[in-house]
Each structure stands twice: as C-alpha cells, then as structure tokens.
C-alpha positions in Angstrom: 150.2 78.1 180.4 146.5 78.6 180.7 147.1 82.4 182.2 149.3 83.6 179.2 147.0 81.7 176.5 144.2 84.0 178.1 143.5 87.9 178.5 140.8 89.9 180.4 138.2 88.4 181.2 138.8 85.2 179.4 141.0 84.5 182.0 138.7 85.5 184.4 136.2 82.9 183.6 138.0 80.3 183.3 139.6 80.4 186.6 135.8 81.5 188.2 135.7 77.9 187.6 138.1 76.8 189.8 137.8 78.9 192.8 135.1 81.2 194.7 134.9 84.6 193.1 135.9 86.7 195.8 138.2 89.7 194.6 141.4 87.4 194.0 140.6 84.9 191.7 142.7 81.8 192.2 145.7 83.8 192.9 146.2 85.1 190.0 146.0 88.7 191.0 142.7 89.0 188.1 140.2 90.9 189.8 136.8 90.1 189.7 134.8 93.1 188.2 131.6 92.1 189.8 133.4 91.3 193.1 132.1 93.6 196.3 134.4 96.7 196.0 135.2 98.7 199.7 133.5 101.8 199.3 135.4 104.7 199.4 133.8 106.1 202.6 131.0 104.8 205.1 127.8 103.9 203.2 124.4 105.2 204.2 123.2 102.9 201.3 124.0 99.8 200.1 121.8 100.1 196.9 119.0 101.9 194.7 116.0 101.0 193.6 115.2 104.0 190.9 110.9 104.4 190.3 111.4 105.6 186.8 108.1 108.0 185.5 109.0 107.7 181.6 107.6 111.2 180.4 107.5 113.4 182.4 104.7 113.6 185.6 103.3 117.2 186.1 105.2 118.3 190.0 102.1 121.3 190.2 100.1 118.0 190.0 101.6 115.7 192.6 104.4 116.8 194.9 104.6 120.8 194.8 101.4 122.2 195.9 101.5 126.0 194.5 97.9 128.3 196.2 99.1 130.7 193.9 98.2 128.7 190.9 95.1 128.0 192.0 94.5 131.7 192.8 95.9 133.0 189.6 94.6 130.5 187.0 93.3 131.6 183.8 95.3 134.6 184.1 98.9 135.2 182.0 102.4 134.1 183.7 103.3 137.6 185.1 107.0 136.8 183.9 109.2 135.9 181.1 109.2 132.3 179.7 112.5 130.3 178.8 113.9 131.4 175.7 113.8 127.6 174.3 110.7 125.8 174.7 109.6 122.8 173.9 106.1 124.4 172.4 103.9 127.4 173.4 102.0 127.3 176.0 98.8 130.0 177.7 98.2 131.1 180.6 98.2 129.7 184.0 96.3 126.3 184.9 95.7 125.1 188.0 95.8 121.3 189.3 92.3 119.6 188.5 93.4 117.6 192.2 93.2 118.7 195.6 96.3 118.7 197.7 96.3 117.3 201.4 98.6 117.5 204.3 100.0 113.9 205.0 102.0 112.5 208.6 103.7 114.6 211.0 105.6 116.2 208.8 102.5 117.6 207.2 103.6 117.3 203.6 101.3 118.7 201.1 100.5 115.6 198.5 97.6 115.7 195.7 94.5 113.2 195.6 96.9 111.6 192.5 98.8 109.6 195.4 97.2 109.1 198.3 98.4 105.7 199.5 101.8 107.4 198.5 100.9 110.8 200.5 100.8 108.1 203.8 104.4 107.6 204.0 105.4 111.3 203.6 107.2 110.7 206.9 109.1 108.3 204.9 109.8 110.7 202.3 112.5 113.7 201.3 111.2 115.4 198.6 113.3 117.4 196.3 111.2 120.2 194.6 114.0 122.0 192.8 115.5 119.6 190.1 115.6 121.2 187.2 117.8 120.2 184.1 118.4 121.4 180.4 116.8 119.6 178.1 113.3 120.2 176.5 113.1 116.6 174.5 112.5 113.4 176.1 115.9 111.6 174.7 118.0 114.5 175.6 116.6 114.6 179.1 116.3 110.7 179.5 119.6 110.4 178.4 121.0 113.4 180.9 118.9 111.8 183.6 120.6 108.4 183.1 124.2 109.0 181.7 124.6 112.8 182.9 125.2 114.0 179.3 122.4 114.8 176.8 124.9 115.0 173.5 127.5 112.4 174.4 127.4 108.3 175.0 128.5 107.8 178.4 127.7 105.1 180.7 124.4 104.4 182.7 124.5 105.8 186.7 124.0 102.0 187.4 126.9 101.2 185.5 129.0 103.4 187.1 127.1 102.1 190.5 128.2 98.2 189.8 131.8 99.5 188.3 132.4 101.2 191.5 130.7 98.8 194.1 130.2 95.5 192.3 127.5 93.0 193.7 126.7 91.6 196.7 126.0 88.2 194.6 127.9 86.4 192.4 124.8 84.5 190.7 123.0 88.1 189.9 124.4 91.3 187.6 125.3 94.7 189.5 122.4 96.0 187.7 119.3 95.0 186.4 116.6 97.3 184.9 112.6 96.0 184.8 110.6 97.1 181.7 113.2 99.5 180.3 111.5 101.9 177.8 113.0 101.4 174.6 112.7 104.7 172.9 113.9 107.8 173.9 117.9 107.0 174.2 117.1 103.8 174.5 119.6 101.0 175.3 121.8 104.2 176.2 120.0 104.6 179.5 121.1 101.3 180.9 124.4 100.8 178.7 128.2 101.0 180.0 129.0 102.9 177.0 133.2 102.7 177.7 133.3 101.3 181.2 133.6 97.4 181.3 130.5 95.9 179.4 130.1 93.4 182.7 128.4 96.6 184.0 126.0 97.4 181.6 122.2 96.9 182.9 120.9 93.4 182.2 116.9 94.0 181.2 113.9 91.7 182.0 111.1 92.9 179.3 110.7 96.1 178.1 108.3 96.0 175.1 106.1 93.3 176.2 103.7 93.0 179.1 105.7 92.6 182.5 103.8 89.3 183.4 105.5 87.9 180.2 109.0 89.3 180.7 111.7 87.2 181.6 115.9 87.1 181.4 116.2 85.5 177.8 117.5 81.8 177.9 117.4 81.6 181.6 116.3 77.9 181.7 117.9 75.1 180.0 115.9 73.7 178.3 117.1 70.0 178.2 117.7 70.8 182.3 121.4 68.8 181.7 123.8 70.8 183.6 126.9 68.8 183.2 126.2 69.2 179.4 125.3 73.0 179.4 129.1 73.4 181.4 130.6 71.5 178.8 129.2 73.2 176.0 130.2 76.3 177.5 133.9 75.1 178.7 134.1 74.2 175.1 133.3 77.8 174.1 135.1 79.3 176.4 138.2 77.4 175.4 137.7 78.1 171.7 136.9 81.7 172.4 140.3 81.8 174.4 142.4 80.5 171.7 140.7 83.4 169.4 141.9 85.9 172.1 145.6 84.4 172.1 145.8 85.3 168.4 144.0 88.6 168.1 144.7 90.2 171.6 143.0 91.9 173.6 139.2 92.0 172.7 136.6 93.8 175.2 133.4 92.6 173.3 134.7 88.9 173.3 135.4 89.3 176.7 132.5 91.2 177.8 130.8 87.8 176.0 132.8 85.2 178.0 131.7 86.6 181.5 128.2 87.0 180.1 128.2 83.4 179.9 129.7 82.9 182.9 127.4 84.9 184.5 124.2 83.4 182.8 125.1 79.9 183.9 125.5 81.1 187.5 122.2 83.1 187.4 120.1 79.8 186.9 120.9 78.7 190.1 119.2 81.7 191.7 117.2 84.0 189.1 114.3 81.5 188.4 113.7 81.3 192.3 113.5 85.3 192.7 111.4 85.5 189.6 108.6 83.4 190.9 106.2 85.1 192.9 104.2 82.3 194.0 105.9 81.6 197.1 105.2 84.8 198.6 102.2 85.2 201.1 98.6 86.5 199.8 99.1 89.4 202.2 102.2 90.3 200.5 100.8 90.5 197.2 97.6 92.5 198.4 100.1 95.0 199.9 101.7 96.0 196.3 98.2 95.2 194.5 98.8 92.0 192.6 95.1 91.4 193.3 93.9 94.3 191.5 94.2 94.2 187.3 94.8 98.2 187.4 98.0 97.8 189.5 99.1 94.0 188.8 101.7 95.4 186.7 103.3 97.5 188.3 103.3 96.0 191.4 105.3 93.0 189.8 107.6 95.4 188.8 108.5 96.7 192.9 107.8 93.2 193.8 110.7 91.7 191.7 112.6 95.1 192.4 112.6 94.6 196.1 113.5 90.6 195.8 115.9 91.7 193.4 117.6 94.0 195.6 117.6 92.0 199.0 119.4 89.5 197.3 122.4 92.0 196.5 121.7 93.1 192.8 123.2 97.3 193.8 121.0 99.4 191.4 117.4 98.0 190.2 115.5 100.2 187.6 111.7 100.0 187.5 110.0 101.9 184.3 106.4 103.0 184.0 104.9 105.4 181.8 104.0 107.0 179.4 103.6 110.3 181.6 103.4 112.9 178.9 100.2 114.1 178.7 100.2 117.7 176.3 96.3 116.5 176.4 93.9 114.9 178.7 96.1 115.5 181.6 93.1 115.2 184.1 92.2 111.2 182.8 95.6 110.3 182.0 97.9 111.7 184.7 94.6 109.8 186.6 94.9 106.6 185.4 98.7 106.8 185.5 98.6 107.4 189.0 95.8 105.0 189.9 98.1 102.3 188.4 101.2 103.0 190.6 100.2 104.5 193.7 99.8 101.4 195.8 102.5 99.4 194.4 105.0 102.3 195.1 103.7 102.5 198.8 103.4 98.9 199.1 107.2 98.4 198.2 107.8 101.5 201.1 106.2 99.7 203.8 107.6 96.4 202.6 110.9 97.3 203.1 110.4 99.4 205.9 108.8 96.1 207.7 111.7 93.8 206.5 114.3 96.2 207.6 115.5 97.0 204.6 114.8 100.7 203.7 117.7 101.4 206.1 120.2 100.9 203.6 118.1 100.5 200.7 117.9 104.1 198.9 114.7 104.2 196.8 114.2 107.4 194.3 111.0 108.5 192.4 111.1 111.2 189.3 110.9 111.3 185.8 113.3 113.4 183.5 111.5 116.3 184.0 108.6 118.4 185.1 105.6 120.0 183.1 104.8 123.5 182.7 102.3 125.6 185.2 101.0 126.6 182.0 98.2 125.2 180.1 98.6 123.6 176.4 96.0 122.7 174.4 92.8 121.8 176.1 93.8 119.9 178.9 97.4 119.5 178.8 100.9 120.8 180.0 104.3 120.9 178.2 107.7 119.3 179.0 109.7 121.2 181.5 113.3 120.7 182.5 113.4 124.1 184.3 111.6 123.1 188.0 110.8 119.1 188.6 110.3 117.4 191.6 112.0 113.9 192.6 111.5 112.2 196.1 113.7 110.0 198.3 113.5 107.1 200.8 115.4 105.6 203.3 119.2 105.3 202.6 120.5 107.4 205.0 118.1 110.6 203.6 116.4 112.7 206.1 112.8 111.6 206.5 109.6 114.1 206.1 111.6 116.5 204.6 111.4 119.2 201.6 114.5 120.5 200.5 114.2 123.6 197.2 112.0 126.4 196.4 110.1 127.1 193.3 108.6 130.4 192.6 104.7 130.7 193.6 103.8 128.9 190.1 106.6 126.1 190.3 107.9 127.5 187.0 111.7 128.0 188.1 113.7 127.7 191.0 114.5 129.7 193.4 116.3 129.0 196.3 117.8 125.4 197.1 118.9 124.0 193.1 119.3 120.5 192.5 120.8 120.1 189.1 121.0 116.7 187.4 124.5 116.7 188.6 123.6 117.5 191.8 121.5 114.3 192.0 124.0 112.3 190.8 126.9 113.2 193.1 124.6 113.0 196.1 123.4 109.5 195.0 126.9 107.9 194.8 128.0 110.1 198.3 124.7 107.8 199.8 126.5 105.0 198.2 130.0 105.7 199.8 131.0 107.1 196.7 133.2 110.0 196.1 131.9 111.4 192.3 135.0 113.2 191.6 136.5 109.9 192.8 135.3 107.8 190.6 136.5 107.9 187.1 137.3 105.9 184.1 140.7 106.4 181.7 139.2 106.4 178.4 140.2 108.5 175.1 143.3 110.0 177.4 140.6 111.4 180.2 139.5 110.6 183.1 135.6 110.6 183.0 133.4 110.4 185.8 129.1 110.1 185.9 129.3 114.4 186.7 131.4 115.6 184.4 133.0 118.2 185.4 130.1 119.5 187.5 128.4 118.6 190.8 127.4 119.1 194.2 126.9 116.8 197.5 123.9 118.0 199.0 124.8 117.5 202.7 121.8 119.0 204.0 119.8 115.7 202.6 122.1 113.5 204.8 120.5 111.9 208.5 
C-alpha cells in the first residue's frame, strides 16, 4: 500500500528507513541514487579533489616558464592578437618571479610556489588548456558545466550521478567556500540531472572558520523526536505526492531530509579539526594566520574525501589581478602554497593519492601582455592546469605554448578534453554517460571531447 501511495524518491526514503541503503532498497527494485554505482571500466581514481583559483592565475607567472618573455619584454607581440578580447593590452611583460627547476623531473616552477614546486615529481602539468570564453561567468560556467550559454549540470554532479558515494551519511559532492558570483549556484547545481546530485556547500560568503552545513545539529539533541518530526513530514509530503504525481523538487526535498538526518551522525565529527595531531596542522599551515584559511579548506577536503564523499571542490581567489599583479598574485600565492602541498604530501603519506585525483587551475589564463601598470588581462586562449595522483603520470608536462605562452601549439587540451579525461580516470566513459532530458541525450562534453591517453600511468 505504502509503495503505490509513494513515487520517486518519496518512496525511497521511506523504505531507507527500513533497510541498509545498498542499491536495492528493501526489495523493491527502487534504486538508491547515491548508492556506489560499478564504474563502467577499471578506475584509476576513486575521486577528485578540484583546487579551484577563482579568477584567473597568470600560467607565464607560475607553471609555464617562457625565456623568450623575459628576453623580449617591453617589445610588441610579433603576431596577431585574438579577434575578441576581453580589453587591450601592450606589449610584452615578463614575470616579476624567477623560475626554478624542482625534483628529478626538473620542472620549471616560479618563486610564487615553492613549497608547491617540491612535489613536481608528484605533479602532471597541463600547459595547453585553453577554452573560449573571455568573461569570468562564461568561463566559470564552461569550466564547471562544459557549456558557457546553457544550464547544464555541475562535473561533480554528473561525477555523483554516475558513481554515487562511498557513504551513505555524506552527499556525492560537496563544494568548500563556493564563490557566489560569476555563474554562481550554476557551478555546483544538477541543473536537470536528479537534484540528489547537486553539490551541497559549506560557506561561501563568510570566513571559512565560520562555515558550516546549515542545521547540522539539533538543537534540542532529541533524536527520537527529530525522526518523528521528520517521519511525520515525510508521510504528509507523501500523501501530497499521491495526489499531484510525480514531483522532482518534492522529492529532491524528501531525500534531502533524509540525507541531513543521516549526516549528523558523521559530518560534525569530520568537521572538527581538533582531533588531528599539531603536526598535521603545521603541515597544511593552520599555525600561520596567512594560510589558516586555506589550509582548513584542504584539511576538510582531504577528511571529506577519505571518508567517501567522490568530488570535493575547494575555492580561493580572487586571482584577477588587471593591476598590482606583482603584490596580489604575491599574496595570493603566499596564502595557498603550503596548504596545497601540505594536502599532497598528506595524502601521499596516508596512501591516498593513489586513487585520489587532485586538480589545480582556474578558468583561465592571463595574457603575456601587459595591461595597465602592473597587470595582465583574462585569457582563455593558453592556461595551465596541473594533476596529482589518480592514476596520472607523475613529473610530467604534456602541451606546448608558443615562446610567449599566448596560444597553443602542439598538444591542445580543450575544456572538453579535461572533462572526458577526468571521468575516463574515474572509470567513466563521457560519451557513456548521458541523461534523457528535453528528448536528448546529454552528456557533461557535449558533443565534443577527447581522452588524453598519453596522461594515463
């Protein structure tokens, strides 16, 4: 009686209740959408953790050494600029940092990240990304969706639709300090897919040390009472469904209760800090007011992810410096460098970076060319994005930009590209996975998209 009085996840919820979510709930044949999904091909990685650089950082500045600039700055670009651009820009302008060879591999990293630089070994650095947008929403938005002029759902949403969790008390995705302008909510919505898979946030407009999951705790700590008020709910939220139909909001809002009461059994614990060791929190720079922030972010990113949450976000910026590039891009720097190679190392030690794939870039580079004073302009047209661990080759540079780092020339990485090769790492076939919607079948590529094999170990 209950099963034809309910619909979607209604249904679901109620019988979460009375057996383990596991794929077949209570026999009904109602999958679980956050249930572990088989992967449609060996894994090299069993999730991401995504270092997001709202902004823009400068690759001639950090990853993509270029003598040429050095040689030649001051003097025009001796070729044709994009036809669109984002605004004028002069002549040539070398990096104000030094570059120095790191590790075996002898990687060529900037005095911006030098605790960074040390792990190079670690590292597979993709200097050709380029995209096609000039603006910040359009390139967020392609970055995060793969489509600059349409809603489509979040690359961690289609991560958690395709794989699910690894835990039934924590979302598929979760995304730390989201920025909340530039697409916003679009970079970690589901847009059409399920709204189960849609990022859940912790801040994002507030300082980090004061973010939190909203209405995490109970508050009178009465759990009997909490599941009956929300049995009660449920029930009345049911009968709703049994007149209207089928409603994917009210549905999408039953599981997110569901899911909330299950998360206060284990969120709270991962959340608090204070039970790791002094050493730990030296290693990603909790001790240091300049890099407490950030490091809280990896910190939580890397308890987050070990206790099977598939796709963790971490945001940081604002990395858009058309002025005072030299003190800004500084401080920026300054304020993640040891907190990104802390969370490196951490994993690394704990076994981890195996099959955890973590990925640094913002959505997109900044021109060779000076603007202003002491700035340099968006550019989608030649970016660089690293890798670690997940099955990527390690001390590796894979793409080519000319001898400024304007274009590229050998090697592309589109976008696209990046996407399709981060869902292959994931055991996921991009053309694969799609989603019925409007009559088509949509998938996070498009139409588009490469595999680039020659990343794989």
């Amino acid at each position: 009686m209950l099963r034809q009085c309910c619909a979607g996840f209604g249904n679901l919820a109620l019988l979460g209740m009375l057996s383990s979510l596991d794929g077949a709930i209570a026999g009904a044949g109602v999958a679980n959408p956050l249930a572990p999904h088989e992967p449609r091909f060996r894994p090299r990685a069993k999730r991401v953790i995504f270092l997001f650089m709202h902004g823009g950082p400068s690759h001639v500045d950090t990853f993509d050494y270029k003598p040429a600039l050095i040689r030649d700055t001051g003097k025009p670009l001796p070729f044709a600029k994009p036809r669109i651009q984002f605004a004028q820009t002069s002549n040539l302008r070398r990096s104000p940092w030094e570059f120095r060879p790191y590790g075996e591999s002898g990687a060529m990293v900037s005095d911006l990240f030098p605790l960074v630089g040390a792990c190079a070994d670690d590292l597979c650095f993709l200097k050709s990304v380029h995209g096609t947008n000039e603006a910040h929403g359009g390139a967020l938005l392609k970055l995060h969706t793969g489509s600059d002029t349409f809603v489509r759902p979040s690359m961690g949403s289609w991560i958690s639709y395709g794989l699910g969790t690894e835990n039934q008390n924590l979302p598929s995705f979760i995304t730390i300090n989201p920025t909340l302008g530039h697409g916003g909510v679009g970079n970690w919505a589901s847009a059409f897919l399920p709204a189960v898979h849609q990022g859940t946030p912790i801040g994002g407009g507030m300082p980090v040390e004061k973010a939190t999951i909203n209405y995490l705790h109970d508050p009178n700590e009465n759990t009997p009472r909490q599941r009956a008020q929300l049995d009660l709910l449920g029930e009345m939220n049911r009968e709703h469904l049994a007149r209207v139909g089928a409603d994917p909001a009210l549905e999408a809002r039953i599981e997110s209760f569901e899911l909330a009461f299950r998360m206060q059994t284990e969120a709270p614990e991962i959340m608090n800090l204070d039970r790791e060791t002094e050493a730990t929190k030296r290693l990603y720079g909790l001790d240091d007011p300049k890099t407490a922030s950030f490091a809280r972010q990896c910190l939580l990113a890397r308890r987050f992810s070990e206790r099977g949450v598939r796709f963790l976000q971490v945001t940081h910026g604002y990395w858009d410096q058309h002025e005072d590039l030299t003190k800004d891009h500084g401080r920026l720097a300054s304020e993640v460098d040891r907190p990104i190679a802390g969370l490196l190392r951490d994993l690394k030690s704990r076994g981890l970076l195996d099959d955890t794939l973590v990925m640094w870039g913002g959505e997109f580079g900044r021109t060779p060319t000076l603007q202003g004073k002491d700035g340099r302009d968006h550019h989608p047209h030649a970016f660089t994005m690293w890798l670690a661990g997940g099955g990527v080759r390690a001390g590796m540079s894979y793409g080519v930009t000319d001898d400024y780092g304007f274009y590229v020339v050998d090697q592309k990485v589109h976008v696209h590209d990046l996407h399709a090769t981060l869902l292959a790492l994931l055991g996921l076939d991009h053309e694969a996975l799609t989603y019925r919607y409007a009559g088509r079948d949509f998938r996070l590529t498009d139409v588009h998209g490469r595999v680039v094999q020659e990343l794989f170990a």
